[in-house]
HTML snippet that shows the backbone in 3Dmol.js (N, CA, C, O; Angstrom):
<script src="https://3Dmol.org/build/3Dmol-min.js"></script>
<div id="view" style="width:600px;height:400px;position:relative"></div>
<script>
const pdb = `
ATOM      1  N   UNK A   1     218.622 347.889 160.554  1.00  0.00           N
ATOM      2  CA  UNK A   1     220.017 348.229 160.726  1.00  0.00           C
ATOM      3  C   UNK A   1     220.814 347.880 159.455  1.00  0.00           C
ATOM      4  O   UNK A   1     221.587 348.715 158.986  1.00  0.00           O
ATOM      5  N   UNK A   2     220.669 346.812 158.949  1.00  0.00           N
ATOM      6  CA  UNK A   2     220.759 346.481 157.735  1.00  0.00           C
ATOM      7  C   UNK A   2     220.785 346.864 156.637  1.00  0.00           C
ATOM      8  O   UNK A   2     221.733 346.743 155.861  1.00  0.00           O
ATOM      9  N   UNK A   3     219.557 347.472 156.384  1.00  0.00           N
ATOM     10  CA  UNK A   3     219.390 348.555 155.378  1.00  0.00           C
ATOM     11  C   UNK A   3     219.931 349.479 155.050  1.00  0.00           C
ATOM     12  O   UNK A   3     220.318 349.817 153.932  1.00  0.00           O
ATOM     13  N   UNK A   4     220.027 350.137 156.360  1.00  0.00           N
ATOM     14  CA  UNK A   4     220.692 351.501 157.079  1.00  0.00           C
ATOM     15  C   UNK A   4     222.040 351.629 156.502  1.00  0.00           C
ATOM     16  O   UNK A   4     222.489 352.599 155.890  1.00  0.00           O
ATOM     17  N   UNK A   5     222.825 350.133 156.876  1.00  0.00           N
ATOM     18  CA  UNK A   5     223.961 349.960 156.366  1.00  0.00           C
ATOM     19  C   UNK A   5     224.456 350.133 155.021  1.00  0.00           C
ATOM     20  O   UNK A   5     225.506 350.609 154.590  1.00  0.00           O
ATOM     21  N   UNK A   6     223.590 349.703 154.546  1.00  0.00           N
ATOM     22  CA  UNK A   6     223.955 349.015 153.120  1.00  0.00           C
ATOM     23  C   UNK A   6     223.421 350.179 152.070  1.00  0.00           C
ATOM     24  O   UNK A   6     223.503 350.086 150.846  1.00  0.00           O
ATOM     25  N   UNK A   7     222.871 351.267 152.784  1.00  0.00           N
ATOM     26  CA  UNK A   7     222.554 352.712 151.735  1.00  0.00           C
ATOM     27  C   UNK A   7     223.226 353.339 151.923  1.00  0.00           C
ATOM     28  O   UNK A   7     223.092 354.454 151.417  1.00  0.00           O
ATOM     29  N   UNK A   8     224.189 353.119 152.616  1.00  0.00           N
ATOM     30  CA  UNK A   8     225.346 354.622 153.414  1.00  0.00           C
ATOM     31  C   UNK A   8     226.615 353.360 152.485  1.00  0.00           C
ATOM     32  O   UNK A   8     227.164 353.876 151.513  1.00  0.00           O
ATOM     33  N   UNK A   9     226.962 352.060 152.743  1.00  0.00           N
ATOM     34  CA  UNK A   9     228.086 351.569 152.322  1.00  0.00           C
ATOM     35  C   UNK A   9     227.881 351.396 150.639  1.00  0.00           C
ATOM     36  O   UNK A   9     228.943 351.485 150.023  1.00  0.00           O
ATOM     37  N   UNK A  10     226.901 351.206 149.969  1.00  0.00           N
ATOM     38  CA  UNK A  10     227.060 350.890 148.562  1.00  0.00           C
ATOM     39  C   UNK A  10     227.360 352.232 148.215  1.00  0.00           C
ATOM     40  O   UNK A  10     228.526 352.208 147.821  1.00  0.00           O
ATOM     41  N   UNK A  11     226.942 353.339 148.156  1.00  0.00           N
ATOM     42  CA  UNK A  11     227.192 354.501 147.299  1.00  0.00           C
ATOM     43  C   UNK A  11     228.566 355.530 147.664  1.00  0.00           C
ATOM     44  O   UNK A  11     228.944 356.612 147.213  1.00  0.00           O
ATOM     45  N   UNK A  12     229.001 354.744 148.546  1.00  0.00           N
ATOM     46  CA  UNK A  12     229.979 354.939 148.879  1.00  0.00           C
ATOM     47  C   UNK A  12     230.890 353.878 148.450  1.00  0.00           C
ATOM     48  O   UNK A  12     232.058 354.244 148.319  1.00  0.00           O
ATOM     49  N   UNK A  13     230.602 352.497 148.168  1.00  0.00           N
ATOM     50  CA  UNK A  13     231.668 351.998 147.324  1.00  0.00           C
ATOM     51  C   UNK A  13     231.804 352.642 145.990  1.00  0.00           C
ATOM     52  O   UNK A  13     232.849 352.977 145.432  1.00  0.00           O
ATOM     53  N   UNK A  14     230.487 352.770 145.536  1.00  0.00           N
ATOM     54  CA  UNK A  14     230.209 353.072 143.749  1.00  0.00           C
ATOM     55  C   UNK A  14     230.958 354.524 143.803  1.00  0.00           C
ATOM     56  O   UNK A  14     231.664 354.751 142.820  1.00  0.00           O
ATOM     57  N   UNK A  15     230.921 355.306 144.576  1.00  0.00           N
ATOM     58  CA  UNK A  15     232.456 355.992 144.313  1.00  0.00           C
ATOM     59  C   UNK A  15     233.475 356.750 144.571  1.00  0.00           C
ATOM     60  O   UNK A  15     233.872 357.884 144.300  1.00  0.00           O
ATOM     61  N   UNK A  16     233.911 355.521 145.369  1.00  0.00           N
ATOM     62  CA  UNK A  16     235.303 355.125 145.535  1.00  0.00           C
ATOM     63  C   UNK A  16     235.765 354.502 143.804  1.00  0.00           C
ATOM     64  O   UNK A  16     236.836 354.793 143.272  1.00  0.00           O
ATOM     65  N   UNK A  17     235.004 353.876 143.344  1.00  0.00           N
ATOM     66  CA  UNK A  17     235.366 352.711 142.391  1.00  0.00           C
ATOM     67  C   UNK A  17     235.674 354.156 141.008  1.00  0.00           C
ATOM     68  O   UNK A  17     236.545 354.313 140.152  1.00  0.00           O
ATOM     69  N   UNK A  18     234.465 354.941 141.416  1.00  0.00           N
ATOM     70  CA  UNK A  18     234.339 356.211 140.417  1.00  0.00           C
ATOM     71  C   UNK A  18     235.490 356.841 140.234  1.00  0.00           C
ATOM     72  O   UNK A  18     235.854 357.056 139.078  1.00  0.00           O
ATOM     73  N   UNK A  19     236.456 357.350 141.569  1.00  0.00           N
ATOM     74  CA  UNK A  19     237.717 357.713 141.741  1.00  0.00           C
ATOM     75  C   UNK A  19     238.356 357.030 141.150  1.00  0.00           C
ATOM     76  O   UNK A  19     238.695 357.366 140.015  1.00  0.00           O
ATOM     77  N   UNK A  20     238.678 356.062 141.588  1.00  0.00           N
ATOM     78  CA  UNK A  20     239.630 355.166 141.416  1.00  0.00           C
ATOM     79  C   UNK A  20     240.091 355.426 139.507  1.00  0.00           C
ATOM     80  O   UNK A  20     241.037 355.798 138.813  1.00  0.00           O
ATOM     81  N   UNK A  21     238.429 354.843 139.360  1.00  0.00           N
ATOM     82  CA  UNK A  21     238.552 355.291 137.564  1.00  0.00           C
ATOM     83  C   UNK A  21     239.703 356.208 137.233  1.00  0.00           C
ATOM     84  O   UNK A  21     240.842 355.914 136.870  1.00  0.00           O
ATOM     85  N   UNK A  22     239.102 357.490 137.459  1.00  0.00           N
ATOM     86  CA  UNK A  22     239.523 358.615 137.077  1.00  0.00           C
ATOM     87  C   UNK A  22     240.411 358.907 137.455  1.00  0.00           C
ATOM     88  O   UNK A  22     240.892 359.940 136.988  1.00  0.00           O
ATOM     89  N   UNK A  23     241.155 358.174 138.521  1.00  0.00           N
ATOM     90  CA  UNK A  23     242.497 358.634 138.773  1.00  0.00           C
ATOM     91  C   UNK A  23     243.034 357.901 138.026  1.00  0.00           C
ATOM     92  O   UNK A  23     243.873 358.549 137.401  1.00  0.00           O
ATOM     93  N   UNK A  24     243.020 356.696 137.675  1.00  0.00           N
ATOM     94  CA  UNK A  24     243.906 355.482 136.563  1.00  0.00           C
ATOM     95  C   UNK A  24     243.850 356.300 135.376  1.00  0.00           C
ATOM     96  O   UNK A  24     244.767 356.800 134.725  1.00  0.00           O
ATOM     97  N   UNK A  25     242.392 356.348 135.193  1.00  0.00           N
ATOM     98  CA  UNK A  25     242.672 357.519 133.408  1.00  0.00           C
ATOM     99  C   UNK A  25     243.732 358.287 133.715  1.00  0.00           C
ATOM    100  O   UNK A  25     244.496 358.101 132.768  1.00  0.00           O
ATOM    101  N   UNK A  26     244.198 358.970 134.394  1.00  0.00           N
ATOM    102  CA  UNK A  26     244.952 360.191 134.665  1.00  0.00           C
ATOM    103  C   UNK A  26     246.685 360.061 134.581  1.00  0.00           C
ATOM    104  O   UNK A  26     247.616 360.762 134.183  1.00  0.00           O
ATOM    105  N   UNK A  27     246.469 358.504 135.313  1.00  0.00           N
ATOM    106  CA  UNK A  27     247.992 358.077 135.268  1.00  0.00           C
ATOM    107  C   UNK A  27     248.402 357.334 134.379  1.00  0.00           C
ATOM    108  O   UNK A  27     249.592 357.021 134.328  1.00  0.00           O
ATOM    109  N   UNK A  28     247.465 356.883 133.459  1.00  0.00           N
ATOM    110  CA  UNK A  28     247.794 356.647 131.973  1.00  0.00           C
ATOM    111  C   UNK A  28     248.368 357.230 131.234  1.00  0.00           C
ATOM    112  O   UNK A  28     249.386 356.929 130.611  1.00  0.00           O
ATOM    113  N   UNK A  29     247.375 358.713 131.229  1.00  0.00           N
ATOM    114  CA  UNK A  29     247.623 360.146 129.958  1.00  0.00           C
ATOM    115  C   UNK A  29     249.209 360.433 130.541  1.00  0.00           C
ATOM    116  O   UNK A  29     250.254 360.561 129.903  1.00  0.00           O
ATOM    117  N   UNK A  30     249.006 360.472 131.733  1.00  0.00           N
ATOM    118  CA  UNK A  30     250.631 361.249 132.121  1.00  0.00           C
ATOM    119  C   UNK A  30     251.551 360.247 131.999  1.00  0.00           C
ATOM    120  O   UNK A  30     252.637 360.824 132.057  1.00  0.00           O
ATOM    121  N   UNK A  31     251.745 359.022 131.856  1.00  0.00           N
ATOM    122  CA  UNK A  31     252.268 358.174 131.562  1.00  0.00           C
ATOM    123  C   UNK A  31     252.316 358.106 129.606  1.00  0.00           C
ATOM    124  O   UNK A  31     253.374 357.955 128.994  1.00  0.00           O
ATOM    125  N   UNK A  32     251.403 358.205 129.150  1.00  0.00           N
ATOM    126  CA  UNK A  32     251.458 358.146 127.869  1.00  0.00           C
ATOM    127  C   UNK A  32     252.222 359.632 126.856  1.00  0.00           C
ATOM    128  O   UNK A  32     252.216 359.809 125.638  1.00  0.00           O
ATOM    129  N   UNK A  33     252.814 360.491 127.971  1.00  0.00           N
ATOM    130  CA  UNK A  33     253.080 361.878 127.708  1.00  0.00           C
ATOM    131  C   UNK A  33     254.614 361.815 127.873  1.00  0.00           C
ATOM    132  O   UNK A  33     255.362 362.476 127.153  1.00  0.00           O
ATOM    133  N   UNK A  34     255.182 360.751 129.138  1.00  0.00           N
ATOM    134  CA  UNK A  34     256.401 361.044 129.567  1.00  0.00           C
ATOM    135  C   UNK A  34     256.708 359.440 129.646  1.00  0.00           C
ATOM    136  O   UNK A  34     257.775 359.025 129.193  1.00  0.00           O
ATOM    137  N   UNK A  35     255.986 358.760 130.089  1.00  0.00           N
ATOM    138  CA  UNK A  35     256.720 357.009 129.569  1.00  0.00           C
ATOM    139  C   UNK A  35     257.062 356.969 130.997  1.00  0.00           C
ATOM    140  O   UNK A  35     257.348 357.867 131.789  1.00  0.00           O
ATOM    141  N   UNK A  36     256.955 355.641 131.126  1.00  0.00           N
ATOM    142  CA  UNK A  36     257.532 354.576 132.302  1.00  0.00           C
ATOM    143  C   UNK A  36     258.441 355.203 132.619  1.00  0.00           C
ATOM    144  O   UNK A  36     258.813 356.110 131.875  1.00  0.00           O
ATOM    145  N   UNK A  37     258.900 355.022 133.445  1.00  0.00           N
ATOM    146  CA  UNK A  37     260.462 355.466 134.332  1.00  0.00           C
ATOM    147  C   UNK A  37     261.426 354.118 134.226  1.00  0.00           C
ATOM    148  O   UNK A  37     260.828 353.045 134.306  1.00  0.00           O
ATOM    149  N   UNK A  38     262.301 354.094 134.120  1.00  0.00           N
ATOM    150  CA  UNK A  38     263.112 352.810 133.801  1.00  0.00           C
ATOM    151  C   UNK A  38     263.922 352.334 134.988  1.00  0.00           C
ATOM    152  O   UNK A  38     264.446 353.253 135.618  1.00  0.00           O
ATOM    153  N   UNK A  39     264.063 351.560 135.273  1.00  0.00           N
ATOM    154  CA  UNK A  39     264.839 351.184 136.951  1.00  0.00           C
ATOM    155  C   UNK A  39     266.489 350.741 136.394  1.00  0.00           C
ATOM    156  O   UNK A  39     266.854 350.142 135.382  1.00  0.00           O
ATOM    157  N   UNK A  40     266.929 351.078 137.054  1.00  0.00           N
ATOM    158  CA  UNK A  40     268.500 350.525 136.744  1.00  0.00           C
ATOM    159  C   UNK A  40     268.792 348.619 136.682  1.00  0.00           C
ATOM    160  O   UNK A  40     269.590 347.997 135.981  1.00  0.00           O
ATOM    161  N   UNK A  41     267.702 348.061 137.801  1.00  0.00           N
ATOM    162  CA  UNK A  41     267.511 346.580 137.850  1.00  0.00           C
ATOM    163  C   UNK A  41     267.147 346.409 136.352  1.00  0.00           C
ATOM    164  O   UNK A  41     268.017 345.899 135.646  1.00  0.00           O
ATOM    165  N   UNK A  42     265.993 346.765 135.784  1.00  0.00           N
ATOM    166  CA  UNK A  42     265.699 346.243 134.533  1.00  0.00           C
ATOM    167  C   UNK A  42     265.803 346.512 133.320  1.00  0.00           C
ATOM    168  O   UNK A  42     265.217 345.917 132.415  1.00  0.00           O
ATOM    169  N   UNK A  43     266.946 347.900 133.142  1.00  0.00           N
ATOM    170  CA  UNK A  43     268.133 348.220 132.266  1.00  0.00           C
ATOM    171  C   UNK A  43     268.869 347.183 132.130  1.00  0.00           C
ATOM    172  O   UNK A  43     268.914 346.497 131.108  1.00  0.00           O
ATOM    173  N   UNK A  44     269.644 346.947 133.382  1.00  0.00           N
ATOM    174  CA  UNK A  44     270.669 345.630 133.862  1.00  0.00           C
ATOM    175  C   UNK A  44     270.326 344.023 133.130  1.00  0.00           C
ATOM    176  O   UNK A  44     270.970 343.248 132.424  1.00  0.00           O
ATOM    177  N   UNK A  45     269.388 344.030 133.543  1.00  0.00           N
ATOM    178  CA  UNK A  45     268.445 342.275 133.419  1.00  0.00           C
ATOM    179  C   UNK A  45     268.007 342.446 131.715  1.00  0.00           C
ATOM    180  O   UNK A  45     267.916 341.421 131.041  1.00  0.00           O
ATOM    181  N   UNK A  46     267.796 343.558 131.200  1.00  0.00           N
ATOM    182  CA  UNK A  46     267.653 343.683 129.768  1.00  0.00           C
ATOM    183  C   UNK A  46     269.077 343.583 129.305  1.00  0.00           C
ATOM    184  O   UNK A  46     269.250 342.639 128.534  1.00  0.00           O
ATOM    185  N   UNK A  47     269.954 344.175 129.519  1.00  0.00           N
ATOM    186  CA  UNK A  47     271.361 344.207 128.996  1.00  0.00           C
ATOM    187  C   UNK A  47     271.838 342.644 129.112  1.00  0.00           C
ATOM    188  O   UNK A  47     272.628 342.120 128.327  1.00  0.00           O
ATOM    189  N   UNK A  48     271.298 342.068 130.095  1.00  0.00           N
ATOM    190  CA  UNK A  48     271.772 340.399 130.577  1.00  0.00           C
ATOM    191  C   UNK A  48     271.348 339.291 129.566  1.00  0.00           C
ATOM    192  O   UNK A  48     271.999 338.332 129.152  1.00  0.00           O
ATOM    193  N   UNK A  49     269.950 339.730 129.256  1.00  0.00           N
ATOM    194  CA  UNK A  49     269.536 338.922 128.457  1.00  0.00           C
ATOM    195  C   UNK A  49     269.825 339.058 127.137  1.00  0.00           C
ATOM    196  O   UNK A  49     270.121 338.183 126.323  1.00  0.00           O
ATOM    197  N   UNK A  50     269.682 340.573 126.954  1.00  0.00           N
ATOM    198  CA  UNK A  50     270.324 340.434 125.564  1.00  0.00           C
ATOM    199  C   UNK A  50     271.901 339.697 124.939  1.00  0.00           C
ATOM    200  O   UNK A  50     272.210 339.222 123.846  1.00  0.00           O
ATOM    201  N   UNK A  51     272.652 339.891 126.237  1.00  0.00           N
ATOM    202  CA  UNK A  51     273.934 339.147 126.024  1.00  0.00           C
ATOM    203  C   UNK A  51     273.721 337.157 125.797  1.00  0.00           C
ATOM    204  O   UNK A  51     274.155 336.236 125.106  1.00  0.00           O
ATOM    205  N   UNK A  52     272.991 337.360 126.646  1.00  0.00           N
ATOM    206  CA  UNK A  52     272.680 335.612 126.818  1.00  0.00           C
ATOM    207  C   UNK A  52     271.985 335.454 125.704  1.00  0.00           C
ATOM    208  O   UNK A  52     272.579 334.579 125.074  1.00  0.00           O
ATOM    209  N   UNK A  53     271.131 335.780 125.152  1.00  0.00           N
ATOM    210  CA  UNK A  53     270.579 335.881 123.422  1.00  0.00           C
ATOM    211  C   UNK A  53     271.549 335.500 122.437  1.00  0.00           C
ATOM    212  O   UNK A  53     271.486 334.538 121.672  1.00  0.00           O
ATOM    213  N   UNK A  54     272.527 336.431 122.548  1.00  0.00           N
ATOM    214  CA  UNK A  54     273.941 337.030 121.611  1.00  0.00           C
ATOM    215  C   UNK A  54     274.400 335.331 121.871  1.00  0.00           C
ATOM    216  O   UNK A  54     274.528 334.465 121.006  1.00  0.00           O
ATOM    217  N   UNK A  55     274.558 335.224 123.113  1.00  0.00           N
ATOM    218  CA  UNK A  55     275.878 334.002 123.216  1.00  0.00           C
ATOM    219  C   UNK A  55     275.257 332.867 123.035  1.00  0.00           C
ATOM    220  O   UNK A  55     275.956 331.862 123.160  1.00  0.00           O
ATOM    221  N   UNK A  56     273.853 332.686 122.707  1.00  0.00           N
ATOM    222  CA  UNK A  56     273.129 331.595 122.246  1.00  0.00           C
ATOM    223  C   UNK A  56     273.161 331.487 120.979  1.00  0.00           C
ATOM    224  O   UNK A  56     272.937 330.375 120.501  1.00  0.00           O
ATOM    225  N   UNK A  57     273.453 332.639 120.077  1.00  0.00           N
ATOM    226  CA  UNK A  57     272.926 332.521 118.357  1.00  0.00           C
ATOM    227  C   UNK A  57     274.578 331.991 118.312  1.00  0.00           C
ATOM    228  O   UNK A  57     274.849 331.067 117.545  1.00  0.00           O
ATOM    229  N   UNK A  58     275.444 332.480 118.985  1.00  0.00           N
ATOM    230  CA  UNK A  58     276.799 331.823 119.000  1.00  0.00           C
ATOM    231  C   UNK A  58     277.037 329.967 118.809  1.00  0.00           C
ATOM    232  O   UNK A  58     277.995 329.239 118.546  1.00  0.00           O
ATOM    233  N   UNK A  59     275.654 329.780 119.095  1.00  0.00           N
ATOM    234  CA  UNK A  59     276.420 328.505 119.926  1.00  0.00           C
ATOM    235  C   UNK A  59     276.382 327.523 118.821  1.00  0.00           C
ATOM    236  O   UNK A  59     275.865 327.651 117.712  1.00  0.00           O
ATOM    237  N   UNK A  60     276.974 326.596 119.285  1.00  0.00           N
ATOM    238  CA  UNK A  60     276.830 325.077 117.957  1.00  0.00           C
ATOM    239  C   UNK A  60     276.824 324.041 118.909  1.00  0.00           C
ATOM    240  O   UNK A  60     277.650 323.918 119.813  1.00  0.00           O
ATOM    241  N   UNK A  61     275.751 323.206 118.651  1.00  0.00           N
ATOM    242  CA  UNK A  61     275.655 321.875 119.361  1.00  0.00           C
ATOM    243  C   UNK A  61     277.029 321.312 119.162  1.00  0.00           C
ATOM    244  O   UNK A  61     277.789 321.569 118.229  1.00  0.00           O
ATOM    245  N   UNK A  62     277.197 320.673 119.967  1.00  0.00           N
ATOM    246  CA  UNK A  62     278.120 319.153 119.775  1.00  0.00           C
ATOM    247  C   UNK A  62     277.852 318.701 118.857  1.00  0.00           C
ATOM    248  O   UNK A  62     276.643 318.771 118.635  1.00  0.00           O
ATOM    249  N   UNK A  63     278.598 318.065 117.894  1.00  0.00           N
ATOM    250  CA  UNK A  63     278.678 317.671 116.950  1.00  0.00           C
ATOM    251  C   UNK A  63     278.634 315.638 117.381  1.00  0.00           C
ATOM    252  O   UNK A  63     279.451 315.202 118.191  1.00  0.00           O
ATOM    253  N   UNK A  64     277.700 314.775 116.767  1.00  0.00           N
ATOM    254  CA  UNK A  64     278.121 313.488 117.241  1.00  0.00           C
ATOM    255  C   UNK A  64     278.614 312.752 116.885  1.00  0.00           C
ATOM    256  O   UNK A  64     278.781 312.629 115.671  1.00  0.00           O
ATOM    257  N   UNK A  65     278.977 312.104 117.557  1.00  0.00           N
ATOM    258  CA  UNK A  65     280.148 310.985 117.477  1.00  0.00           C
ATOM    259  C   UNK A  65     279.884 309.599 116.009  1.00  0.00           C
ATOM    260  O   UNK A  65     278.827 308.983 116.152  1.00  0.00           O
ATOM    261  N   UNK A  66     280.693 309.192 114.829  1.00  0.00           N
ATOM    262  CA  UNK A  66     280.477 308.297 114.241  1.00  0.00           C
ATOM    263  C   UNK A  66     280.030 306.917 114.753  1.00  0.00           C
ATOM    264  O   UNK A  66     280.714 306.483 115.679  1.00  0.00           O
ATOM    265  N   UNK A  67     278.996 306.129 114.322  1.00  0.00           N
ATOM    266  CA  UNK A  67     278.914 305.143 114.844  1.00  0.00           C
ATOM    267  C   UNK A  67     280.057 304.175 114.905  1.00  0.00           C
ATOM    268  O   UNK A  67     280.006 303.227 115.688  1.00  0.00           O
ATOM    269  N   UNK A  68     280.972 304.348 114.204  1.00  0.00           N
ATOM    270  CA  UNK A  68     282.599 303.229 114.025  1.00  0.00           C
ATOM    271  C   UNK A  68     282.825 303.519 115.302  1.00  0.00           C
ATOM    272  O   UNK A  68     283.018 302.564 116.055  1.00  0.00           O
ATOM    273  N   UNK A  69     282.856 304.884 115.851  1.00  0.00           N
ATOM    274  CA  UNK A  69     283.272 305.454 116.928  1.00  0.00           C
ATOM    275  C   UNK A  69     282.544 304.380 118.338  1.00  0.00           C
ATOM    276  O   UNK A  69     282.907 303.581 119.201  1.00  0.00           O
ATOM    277  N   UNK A  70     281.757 304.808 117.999  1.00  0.00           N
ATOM    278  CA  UNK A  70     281.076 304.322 119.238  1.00  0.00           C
ATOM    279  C   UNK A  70     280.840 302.642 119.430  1.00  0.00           C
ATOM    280  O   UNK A  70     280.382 302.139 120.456  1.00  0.00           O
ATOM    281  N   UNK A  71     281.256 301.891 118.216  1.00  0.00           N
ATOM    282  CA  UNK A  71     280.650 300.081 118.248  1.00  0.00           C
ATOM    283  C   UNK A  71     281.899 300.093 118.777  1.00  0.00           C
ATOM    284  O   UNK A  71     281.951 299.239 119.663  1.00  0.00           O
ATOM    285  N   UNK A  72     283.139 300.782 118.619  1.00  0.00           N
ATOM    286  CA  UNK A  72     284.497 300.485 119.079  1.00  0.00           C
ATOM    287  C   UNK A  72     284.732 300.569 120.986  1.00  0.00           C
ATOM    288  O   UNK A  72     285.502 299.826 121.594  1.00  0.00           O
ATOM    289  N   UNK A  73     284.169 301.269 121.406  1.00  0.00           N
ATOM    290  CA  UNK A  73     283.960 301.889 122.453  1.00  0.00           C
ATOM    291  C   UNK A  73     283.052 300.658 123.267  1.00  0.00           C
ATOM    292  O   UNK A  73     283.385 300.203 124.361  1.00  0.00           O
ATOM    293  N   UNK A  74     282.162 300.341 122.701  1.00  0.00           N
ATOM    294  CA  UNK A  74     281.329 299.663 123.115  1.00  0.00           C
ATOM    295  C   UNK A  74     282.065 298.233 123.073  1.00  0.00           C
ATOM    296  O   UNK A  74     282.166 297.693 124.175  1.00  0.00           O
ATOM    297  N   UNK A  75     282.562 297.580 122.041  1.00  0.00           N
ATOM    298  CA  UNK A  75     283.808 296.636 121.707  1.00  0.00           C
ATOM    299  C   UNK A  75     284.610 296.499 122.797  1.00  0.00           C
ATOM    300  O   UNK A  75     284.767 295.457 123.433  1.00  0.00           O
ATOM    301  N   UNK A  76     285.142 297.601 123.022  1.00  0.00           N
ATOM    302  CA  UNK A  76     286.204 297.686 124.166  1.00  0.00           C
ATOM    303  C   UNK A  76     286.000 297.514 125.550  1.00  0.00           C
ATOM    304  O   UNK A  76     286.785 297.019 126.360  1.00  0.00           O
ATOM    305  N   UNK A  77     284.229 298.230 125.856  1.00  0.00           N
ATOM    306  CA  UNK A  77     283.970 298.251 127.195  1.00  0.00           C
ATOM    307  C   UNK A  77     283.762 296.788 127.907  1.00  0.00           C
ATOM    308  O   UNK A  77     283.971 296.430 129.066  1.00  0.00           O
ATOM    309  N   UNK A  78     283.041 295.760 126.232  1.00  0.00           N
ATOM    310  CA  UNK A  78     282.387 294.239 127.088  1.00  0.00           C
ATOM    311  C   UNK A  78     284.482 293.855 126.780  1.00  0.00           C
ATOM    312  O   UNK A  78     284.866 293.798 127.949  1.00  0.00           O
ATOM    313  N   UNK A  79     285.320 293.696 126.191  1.00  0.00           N
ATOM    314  CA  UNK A  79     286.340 292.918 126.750  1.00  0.00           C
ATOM    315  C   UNK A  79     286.628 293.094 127.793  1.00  0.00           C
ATOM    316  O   UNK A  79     287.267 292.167 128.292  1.00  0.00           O
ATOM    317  N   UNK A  80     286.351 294.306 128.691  1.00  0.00           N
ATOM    318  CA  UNK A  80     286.756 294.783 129.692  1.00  0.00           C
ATOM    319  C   UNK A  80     286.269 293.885 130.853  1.00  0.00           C
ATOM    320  O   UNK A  80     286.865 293.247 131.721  1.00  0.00           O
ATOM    321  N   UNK A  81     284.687 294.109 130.485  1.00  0.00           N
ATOM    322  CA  UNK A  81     284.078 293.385 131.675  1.00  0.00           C
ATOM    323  C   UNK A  81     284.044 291.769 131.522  1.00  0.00           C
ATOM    324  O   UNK A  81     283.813 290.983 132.440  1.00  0.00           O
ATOM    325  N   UNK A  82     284.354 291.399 130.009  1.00  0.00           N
ATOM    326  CA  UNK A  82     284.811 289.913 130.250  1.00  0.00           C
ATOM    327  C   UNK A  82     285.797 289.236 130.970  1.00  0.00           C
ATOM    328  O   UNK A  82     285.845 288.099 131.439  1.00  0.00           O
ATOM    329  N   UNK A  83     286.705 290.336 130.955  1.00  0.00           N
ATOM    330  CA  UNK A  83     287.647 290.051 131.695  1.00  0.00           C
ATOM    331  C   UNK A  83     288.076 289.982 133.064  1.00  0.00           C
ATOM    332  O   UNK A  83     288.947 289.269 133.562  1.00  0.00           O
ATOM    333  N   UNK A  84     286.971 291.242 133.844  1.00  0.00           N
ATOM    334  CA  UNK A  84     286.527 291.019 134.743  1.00  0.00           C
ATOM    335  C   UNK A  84     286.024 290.026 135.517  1.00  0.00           C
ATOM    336  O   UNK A  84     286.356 289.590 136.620  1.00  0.00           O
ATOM    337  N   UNK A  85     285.418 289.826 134.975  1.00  0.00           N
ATOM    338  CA  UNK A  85     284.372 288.436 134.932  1.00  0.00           C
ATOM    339  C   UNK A  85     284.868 286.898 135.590  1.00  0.00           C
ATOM    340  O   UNK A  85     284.664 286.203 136.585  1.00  0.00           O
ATOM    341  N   UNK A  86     285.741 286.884 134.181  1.00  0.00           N
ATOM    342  CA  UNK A  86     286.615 285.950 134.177  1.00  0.00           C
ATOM    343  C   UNK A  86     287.740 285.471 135.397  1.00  0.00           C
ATOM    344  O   UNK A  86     288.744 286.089 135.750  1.00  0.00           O
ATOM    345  N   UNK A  87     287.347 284.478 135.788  1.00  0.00           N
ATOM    346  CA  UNK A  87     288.431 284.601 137.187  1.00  0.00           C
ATOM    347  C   UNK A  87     290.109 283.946 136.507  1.00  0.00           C
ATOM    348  O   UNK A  87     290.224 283.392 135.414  1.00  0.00           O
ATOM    349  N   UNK A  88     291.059 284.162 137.328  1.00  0.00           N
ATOM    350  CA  UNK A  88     292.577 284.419 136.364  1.00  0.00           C
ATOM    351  C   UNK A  88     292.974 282.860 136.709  1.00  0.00           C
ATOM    352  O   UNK A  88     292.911 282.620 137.914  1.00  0.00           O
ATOM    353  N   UNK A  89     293.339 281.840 135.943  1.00  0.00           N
ATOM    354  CA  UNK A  89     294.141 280.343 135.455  1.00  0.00           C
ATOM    355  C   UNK A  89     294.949 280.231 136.172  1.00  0.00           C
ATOM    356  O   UNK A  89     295.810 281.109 136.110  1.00  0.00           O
ATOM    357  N   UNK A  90     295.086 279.421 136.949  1.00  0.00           N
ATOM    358  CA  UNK A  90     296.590 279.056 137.855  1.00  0.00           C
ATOM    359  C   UNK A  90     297.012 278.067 137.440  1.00  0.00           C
ATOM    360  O   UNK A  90     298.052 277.597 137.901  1.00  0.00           O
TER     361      UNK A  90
END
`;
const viewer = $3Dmol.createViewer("view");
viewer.addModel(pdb, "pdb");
viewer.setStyle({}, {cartoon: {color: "spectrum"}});
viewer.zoomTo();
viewer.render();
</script>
């Protein structure tokens, strides 16, 4: 039964697979004659990115802060919490 099976199902996969081929060749050439079809979604999502591209070459990091800047800051924050700290003289 086995056998039976398997001489009727293999040459019948081998072609299917044969088709298959020859139909892909087919939708290649006609594809390679007239081109993809373009979807309005990925017109859109191309137009998106290209903007987001654009507004990236735009951009400029933050610029950082001088260290005077920042020991001052830092200066300021511990009086703060010393003072905190500190319970108030009666």
């Amino acid at each position: 039964m086995y056998k039976i099976f398997m001489l009727i199902v293999l040459p019948l996969l081998a072609i299917a697979w044969i088709a298959y081929a020859i139909w892909m060749h087919k939708v290649r050439e006609e594809e390679k004659k007239t081109g993809r079809p373009k979807s309005e979604r990925l017109q859109k999502t191309r137009s998106e990115v290209t903007d987001w591209a654009k507004k990236m070459a735009q951009f400029e990091p933050p610029t950082r802060k001088k260290t005077e800047d920042r020991k001052q800051k830092t200066e300021d924050r511990e009086k703060k919490q010393d003072e905190q700290i500190e319970p108030e003289k009666d």
